[in-house]
N, C-alpha and C positions, 0 to 999 in steps of 0.2 A: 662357218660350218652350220650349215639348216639344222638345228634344233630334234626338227622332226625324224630327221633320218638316225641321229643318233638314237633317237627313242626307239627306232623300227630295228634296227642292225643292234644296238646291243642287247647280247646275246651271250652265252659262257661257250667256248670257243678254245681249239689250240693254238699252241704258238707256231707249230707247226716246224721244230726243228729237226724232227723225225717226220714219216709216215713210214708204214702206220704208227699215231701217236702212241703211244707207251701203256696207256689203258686198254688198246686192242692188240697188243702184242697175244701172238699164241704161245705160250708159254708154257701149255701141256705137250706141245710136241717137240718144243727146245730142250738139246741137250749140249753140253759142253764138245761131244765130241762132232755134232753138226756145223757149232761155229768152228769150231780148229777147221775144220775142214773147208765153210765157208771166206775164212781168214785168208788159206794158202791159197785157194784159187783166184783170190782176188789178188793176193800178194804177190803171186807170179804172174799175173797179167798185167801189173802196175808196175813194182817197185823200180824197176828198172827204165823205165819211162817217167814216170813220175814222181816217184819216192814214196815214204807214208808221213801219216802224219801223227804226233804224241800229244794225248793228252793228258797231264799229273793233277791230279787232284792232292791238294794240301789241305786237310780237314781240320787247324786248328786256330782257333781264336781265342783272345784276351777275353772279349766282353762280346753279348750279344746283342748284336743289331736285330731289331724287331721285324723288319722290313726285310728282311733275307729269308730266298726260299731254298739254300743251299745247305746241302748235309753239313755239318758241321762240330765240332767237339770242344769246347769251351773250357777253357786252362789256362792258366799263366804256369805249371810245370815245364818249363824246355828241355824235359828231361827224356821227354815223348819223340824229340824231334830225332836220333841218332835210330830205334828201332823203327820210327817211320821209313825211314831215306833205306833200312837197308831190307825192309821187304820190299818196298816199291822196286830198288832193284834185283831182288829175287824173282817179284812176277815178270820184271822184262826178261829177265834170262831162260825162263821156264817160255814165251814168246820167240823168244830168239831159236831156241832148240825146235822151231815148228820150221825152220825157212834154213833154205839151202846153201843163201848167199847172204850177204851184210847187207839191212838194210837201208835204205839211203832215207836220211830225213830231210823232208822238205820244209813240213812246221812242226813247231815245238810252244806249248803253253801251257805255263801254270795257273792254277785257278784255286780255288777255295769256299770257305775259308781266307785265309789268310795266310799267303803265300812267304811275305816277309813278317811273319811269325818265325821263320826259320830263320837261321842266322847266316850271314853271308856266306861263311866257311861250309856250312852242310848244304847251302843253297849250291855251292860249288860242286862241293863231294857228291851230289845229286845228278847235276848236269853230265858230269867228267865219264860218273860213272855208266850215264845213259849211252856216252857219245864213243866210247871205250872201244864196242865192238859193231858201232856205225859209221856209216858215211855221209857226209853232210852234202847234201843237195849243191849244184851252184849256185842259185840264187833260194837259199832259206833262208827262213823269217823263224825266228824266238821270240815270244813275247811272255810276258807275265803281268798278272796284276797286283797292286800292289794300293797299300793301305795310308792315304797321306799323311798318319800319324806318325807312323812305325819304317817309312821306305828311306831310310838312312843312305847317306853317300856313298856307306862300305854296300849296303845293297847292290845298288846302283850300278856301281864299278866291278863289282862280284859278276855279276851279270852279263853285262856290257864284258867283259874280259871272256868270257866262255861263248860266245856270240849273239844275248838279246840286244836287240834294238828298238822296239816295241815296248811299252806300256800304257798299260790303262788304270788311272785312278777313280775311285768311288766316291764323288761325290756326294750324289742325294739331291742335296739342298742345301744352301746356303743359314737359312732362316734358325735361329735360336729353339725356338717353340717346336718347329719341326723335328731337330735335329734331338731334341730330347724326347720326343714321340718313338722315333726310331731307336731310339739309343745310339745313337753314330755322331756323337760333338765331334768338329773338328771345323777350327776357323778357316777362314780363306787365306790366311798368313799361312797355315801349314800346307794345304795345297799348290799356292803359289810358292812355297815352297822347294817342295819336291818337285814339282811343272820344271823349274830353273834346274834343277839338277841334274834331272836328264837331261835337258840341253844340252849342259854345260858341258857334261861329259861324252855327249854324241849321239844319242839315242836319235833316230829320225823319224818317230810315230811318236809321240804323245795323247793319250786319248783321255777322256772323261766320261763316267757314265752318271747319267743327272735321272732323275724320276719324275714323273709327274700323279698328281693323286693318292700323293701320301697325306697322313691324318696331320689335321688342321692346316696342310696348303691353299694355299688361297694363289688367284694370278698376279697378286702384286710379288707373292712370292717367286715364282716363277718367275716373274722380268728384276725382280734382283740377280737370282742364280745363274741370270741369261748375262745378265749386264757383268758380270763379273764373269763370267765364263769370257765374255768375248774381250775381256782385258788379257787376261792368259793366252788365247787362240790356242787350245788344243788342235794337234792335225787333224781328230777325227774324235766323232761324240754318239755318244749312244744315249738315245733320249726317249724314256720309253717307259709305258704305263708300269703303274705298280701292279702285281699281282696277287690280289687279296684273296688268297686260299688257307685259312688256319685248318679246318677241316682236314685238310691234307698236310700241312707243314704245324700242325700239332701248337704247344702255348707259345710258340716261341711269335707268332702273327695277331698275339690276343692281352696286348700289352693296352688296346684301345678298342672302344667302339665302332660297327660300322657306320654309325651316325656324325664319326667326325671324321667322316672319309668324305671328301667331294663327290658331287650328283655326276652324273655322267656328263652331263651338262655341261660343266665346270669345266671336267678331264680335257673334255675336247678342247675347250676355251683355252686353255693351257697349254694345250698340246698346239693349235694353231697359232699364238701369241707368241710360242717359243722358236717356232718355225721361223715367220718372219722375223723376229728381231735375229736368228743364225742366218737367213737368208742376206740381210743387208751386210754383213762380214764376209759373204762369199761361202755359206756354208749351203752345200747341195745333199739333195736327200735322194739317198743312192740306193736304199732299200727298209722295210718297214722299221721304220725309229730308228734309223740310223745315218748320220750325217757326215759327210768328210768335207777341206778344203781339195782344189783342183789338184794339188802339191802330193796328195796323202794316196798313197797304192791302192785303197781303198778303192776311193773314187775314180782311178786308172781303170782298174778292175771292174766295176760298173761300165762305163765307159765301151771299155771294150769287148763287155759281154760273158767275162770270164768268173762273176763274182759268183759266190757259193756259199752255202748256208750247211751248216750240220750244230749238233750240240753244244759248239764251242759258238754259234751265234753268225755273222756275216765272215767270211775270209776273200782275200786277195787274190787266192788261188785255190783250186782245189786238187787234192789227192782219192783216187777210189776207198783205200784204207785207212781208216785211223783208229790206235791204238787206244785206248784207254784205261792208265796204271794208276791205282790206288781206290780205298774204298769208295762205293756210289759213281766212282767212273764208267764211263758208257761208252766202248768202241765198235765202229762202224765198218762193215767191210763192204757196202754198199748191198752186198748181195743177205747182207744179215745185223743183226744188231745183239749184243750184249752188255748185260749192266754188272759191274762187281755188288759183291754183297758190301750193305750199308755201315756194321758194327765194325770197329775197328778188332777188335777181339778175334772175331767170327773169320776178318781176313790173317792174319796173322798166325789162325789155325789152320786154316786152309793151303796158308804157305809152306806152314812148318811138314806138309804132310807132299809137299811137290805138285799141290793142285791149284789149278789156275780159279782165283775167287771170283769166278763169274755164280749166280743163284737164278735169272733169270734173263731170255731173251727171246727174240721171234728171226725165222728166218724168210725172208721174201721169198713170195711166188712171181708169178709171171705178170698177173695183174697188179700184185702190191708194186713191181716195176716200172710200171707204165704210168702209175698214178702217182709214184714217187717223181718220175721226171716231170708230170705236168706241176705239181705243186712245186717243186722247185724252181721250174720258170717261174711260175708267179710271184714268188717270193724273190726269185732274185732279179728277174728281168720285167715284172709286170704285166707279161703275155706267157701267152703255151699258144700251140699249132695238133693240129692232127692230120698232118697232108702224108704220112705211111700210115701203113697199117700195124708198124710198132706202137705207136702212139695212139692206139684205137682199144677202148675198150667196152665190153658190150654195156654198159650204164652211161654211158657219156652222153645219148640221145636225153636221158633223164635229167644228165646235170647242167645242157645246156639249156631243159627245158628252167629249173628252177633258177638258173642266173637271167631268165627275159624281166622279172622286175627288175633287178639290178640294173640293167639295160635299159629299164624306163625313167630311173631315176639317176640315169647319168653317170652308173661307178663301171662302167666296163661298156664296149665293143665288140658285139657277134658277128663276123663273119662268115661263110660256108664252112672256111677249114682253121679259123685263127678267135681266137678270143685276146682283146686288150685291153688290162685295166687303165681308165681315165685319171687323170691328175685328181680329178673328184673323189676318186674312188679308191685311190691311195691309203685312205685310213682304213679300208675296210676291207683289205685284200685277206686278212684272215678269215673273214665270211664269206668271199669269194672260193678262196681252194675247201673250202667246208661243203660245196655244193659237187667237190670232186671227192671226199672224202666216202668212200662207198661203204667204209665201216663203221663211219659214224652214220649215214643215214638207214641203212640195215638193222640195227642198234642201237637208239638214244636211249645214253644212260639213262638209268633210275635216280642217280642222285647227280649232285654238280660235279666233275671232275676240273674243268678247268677253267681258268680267270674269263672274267667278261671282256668282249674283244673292245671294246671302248675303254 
């Protein structure tokens, strides 16, 4: 990786799992009763073609990991978990009551937090009761993530029995020193593990998500957590800069200095280093920091053009709708986006009262549309096109003007009516769809909102 370009390209930058990202949401003109409405019409042009898709947020954890930018509620009380599972399904019911027919679930995932902080039996009582008064897609996917301290064989099989097939474990890093920077101990004996587990029992996704440019990482670091990753062969690996925002995610990212966070320099060294030693395992990179083998749906999905990107990160398939239950959850109707309120309290009043805990959201217009499909090409397929005049919007003249350095430095391909990111340019496609982002160059914030794209 040239040295120089990473000096030039990083920049603080989205991840780009929304547009508009979430700092430019209008949020004065959002109301509960414009998503209900954006919901159904998406709902009835979908569901029955395609299904929806759920996302549960499980907000609670033993111990706090430093390096986590996820809402979260920090307990060992399990006493939390029974009034959780039965608002979560109070908000799907008061959802359910919006739509005419049973909706068909395509995907289903748990996130966190820490998902198997719950116990297998309420993880059940959870799912049963999602699936109660739905219909299951033919070909759905369940996944959950899960914590390779705490992801028990009763997990496991809880799971796997109600229809996940999929999980993804949290590695980090390997490394001792690291792993007490983060606060996240957990040997490679407990990973390999729970990896075996799922096997055992059937799962046929196994995934890992490793970091690079956590405090005191070094790339020797790196090629231990690779070399040991590629003993296990997860199907598929998410391998992807740390996101050093305390500013925004408050003390819980200020456990360390930024001076024993690696130079940017380093990051990339890291990030390249990791690359090829998953390269020589047969591991292909299907879209930004993310990896699968040929085997993994994943990588089918790349492949065959169908891969898709929302909140929940890269997916196999995509749905127009997806749900999002439980606090700080964010569901997507394509034509809108809302976020549940953060407090756990605040939601749980909101339910007791028969209102749906959304506090804010934005709803697309016609342009925020256009520029959502282009950034999603480039995120998932590493091109966009403008050959209708769907795909035409009147700034685009601008934003192909500001991608011609990028063009000289070899990270992309202009054509008359097509733009394609180059293998080169792979790391930097977040600064690419940046130059399509017409809210952020209208508007550069005043202060930093989001991680640096290196």
């Amino acid at each position: 990786m040239n040295k120089s370009l990473v000096n030039k390209y990083n920049i603080a930058g989205p991840r780009y799992t929304s547009y508009p990202t979430v700092p430019y949401w209008d949020v004065e003109t959002f109301s509960r009763e414009k998503w209900k409405s954006s919901l159904i019409e998406s709902y009835n042009e979908s569901n029955s073609k395609e299904g929806i898709s759920l996302y549960i947020h499980l907000p609670f954890c033993e111990s706090l990991c430093t390096f986590c930018g996820c809402n979260k509620r920090i307990t060992k009380q399990h006493s939390v978990e029974s009034p959780y599972i039965k608002a979560v399904l109070k908000e799907w019911h008061l959802y359910l009551e919006l739509f005419d027919t049973k909706p068909i679930i395509k995907e289903l995932h748990l996130g966190g937090g820490t998902p198997t902080f719950f116990s297998p039996e309420n993880l059940k009582l959870l799912i049963n009761g999602i699936l109660k008064a739905s219909i299951l897609a033919p070909e759905y996917e369940f996944s959950f993530e899960g914590h390779p301290n705490n992801t028990t064989r009763e997990h496991l099989q809880a799971l796997y029995d109600v229809g996940f097939r999929r999980v993804s474990y949290g590695v980090q890093d390997y490394n001792e020193t690291v792993q007490r920077a983060i606060h996240r101990i957990q040997p490679f004996e407990n990973v390999k593990r729970a990896t075996a587990l799922a096997r055992e029992i059937g799962y046929t996704s196994v995934g890992h998500d490793i970091i690079f440019g956590l405090p005191f990482q070094t790339i020797d670091h790196i090629k231990e957590t690779i070399l040991k990753t590629k003993v296990l062969l997860p199907d598929r690996l998410a391998f992807y800069s740390y996101a050093h925002v305390p500013w925004i995610k408050g003390n819980g990212q200020r456990g360390f200095d930024d001076s024993n966070l690696p130079s940017a320099e380093v990051k990339r060294e890291q990030y390249e280093l990791g690359k090829e030693l998953l390269a020589e395992v047969g591991y292909h990179e299907i879209g930004m920091d993310h990896f699968a083998l040929t085997t993994d749906a994943l990588y089918q999905s790349a492949i065959n053009g169908n891969l898709h990107r929302n909140f929940m990160g890269y997916s196999a398939s995509k749905t127009q709708a997806m749900i999002g239950l439980g606090v700080s959850s964010i569901s997507d109707s394509w034509y809108g986006f809302a976020q549940n309120i953060k407090s756990i309290e605040s939601y749980y009043n909101l339910l007791e009262e028969d209102t749906l805990p959304v506090f804010r959201g934005h709803i697309l217009n016609a342009e925020d549309l256009i520029i959502r499909r282009h950034i999603l090409n480039l995120m998932c397929q590493f091109e966009t096109s403008w050959t209708t005049d769907y795909l035409w919007f009147n700034e685009l003249p601008d934003a192909i003007i500001k991608l011609k350095e990028m063009e000289k430095d070899e990270l992309l391909k202009i054509d008359s009516n097509k733009i394609e990111v180059t293998l080169k340019g792979r790391p930097f496609v977040r600064n690419i769809c940046m130059a399509f982002d017409v809210l952020l160059q209208r508007k550069k914030p005043e202060m930093q909102l989001f991680s640096m794209t290196v």
